[in-house]
N, C-alpha and C positions, 0 to 999 in steps of 0.2 A: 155405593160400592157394587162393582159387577161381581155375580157368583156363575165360576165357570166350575165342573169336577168333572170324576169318572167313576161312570157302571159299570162294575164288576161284581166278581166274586171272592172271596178270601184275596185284596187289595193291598194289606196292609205294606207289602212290601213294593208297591205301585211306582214306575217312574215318573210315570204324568204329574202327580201332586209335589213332587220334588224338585221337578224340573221348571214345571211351571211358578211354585210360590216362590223360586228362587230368581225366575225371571222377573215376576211383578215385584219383588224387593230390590232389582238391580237396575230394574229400567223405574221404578218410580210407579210404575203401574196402580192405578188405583180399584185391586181386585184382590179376590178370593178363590183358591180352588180347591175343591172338597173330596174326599170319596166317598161314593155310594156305594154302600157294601152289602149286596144286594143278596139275600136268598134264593130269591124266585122273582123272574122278570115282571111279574105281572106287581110288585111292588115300586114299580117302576112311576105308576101313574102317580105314589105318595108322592115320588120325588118330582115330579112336574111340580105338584099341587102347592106342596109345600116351600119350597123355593124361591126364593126372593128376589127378582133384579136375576134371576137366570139368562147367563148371555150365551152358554153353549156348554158341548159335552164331551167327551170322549167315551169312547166304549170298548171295555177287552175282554177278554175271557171269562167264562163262556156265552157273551151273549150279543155278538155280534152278529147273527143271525136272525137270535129270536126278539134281539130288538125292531126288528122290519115292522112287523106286523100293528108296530105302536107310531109308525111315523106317516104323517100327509103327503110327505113328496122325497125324493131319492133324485140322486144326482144319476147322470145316465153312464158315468164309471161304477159307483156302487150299484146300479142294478144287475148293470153285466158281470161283475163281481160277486153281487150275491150277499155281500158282507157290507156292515157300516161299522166304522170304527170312529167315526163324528158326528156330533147333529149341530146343526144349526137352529139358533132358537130365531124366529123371524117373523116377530109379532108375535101370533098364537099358532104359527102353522112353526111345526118340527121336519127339518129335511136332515137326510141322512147323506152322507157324503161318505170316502174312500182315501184315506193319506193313506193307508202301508203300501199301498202301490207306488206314489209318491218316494217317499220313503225308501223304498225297497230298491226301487229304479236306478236312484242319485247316489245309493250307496253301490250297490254292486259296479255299476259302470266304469269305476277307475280300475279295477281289479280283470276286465276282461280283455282275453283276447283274444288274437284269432280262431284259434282250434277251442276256442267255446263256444260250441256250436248246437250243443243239446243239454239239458238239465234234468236231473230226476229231483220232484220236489215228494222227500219224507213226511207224510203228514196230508191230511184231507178235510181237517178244520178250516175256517174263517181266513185266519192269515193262507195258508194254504192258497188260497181262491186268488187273494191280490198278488203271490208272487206269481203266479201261473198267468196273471192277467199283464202284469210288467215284462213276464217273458215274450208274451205274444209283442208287446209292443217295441221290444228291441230287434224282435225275429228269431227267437229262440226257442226250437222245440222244445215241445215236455211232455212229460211222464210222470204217472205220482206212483209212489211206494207206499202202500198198505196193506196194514194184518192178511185184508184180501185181495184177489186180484177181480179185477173188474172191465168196464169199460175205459181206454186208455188208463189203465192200475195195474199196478203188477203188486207181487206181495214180496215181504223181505227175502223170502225163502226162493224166490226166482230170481233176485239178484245174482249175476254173473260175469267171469273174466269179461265175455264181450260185450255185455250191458254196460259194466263201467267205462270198457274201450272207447266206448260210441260218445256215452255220457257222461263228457269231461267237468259240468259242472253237478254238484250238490246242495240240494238246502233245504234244512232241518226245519222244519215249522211244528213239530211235535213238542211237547214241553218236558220230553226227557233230559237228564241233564243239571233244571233246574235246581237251583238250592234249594231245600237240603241235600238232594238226592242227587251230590255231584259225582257219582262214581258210574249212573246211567248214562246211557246213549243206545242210540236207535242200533237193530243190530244190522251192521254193513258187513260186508268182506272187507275189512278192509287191508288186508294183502295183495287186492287188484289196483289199488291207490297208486299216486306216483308224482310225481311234479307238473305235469300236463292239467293235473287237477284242481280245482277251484272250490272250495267246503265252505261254504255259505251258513254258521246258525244262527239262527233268529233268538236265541237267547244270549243274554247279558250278563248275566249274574249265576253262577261266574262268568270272570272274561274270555277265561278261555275253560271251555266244556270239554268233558272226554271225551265226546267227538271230534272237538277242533287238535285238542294234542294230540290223539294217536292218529291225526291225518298230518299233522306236520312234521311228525317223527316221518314218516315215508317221503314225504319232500311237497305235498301239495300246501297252494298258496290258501289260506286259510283268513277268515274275520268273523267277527261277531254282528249280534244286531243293533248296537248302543248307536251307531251312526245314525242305521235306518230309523230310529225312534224320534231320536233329536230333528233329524228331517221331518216327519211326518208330524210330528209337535209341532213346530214352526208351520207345516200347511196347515195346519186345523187352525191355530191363530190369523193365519191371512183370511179363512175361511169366516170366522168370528168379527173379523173387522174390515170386511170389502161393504 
């Protein structure tokens, strides 16, 4: 039996191992996939060690980043990206690869349109990095919103009428929002909202966050990330079996 899981932290409410053990029980699949729930990354090498018939990985919060430093080779989307959110196990050599861009891509693109032309991406984690990197490759400006402001970074508090004017779409990559803590959301104006607008969160659970409802209440077209995941699931399994 192949053992695929996911590196994370406090996992328990994980899509990967749900989505997947449901796929290997509906296709027949003869596999397993586990959670690694993990403290501190450098416990990472138990899970190499220990592992049996390890065919691959996923990897989410928070250590999609400081997973790098543990991998032999990196695909040249996840470099430029900065972030791995897959490994491939391939022989003894561990390579890092890149779905949420994937992912991110295939879902937003039915939702856009003309006059989406610029995005401010909330949030300067891991996910952060691959939606900024599927922007580039549609041709979508961007911008990120953080606590500070920086290089291309503005902070919440310089959000404004003509910022949002400019920047018809939005996407939350922060984990405000999530369960429990469904009454958070990142703080927007969002009195500059409107139908022109496009609110992109990256979380799932809930379906819909109090970001996504108080942007629908002003008329923008609004979705969640459950697509993007299921997409990006599906690439890390081609990735797993090419």
């Amino acid at each position: 039996m192949r053992t695929f899981g996911l590196i994370g932290k406090n996992i328990d409410y994980s899509f990967s191992k749900s989505y997947f053990s449901t796929k290997f029980e509906k296709e027949k699949i003869d596999a397993e996939y586990l959670n690694f729930d993990l403290r501190d990354i450098k416990e990472f090498r138990d899970v190499i060690k220990e592992s049996l018939n390890l065919s691959g990985l996923n990897v989410t919060i928070p250590y999609k980043q400081e997973i790098i430093t543990f991998l032999d080779e990196m695909s040249p989307e996840a470099k430029e990206i900065g972030a791995v959110n897959t490994i491939e196990v391939k022989g003894n050599k561990l390579i890092g690869h890149n779905t949420d861009y994937i992912g991110f891509s295939k879902s937003i693109k039915p939702f856009l349109r003309p006059e989406h032309k610029k995005a401010l991406i909330l949030g300067t984690g891991g996910a952060s990095k691959a939606v900024e990197y599927a922007f580039q490759k549609l041709n979508i400006e961007t911008k990120f919103v953080s606590r500070n402001s920086g290089k291309n970074k503005i902070s919440y508090q310089e959000l404004s009428k003509e910022i949002l004017q400019e920047y018809t779409i939005i996407v939350n990559t922060t984990p405000l929002g999530t369960f429990p803590e469904v009454m958070d959301h990142p703080e927007i104006p969002f009195q500059f909202l409107n139908k022109k607008h496009l609110v992109y969160d990256l979380i799932y659970n809930p379906a819909t966050t109090a970001l996504l409802k108080q942007a629908a209440e002003l008329g923008a077209t609004t979705t969640n990330g459950l697509k993007m995941l299921e997409l990006q699931a599906e690439s890390a399994w081609e990735i797993w079996n090419q």
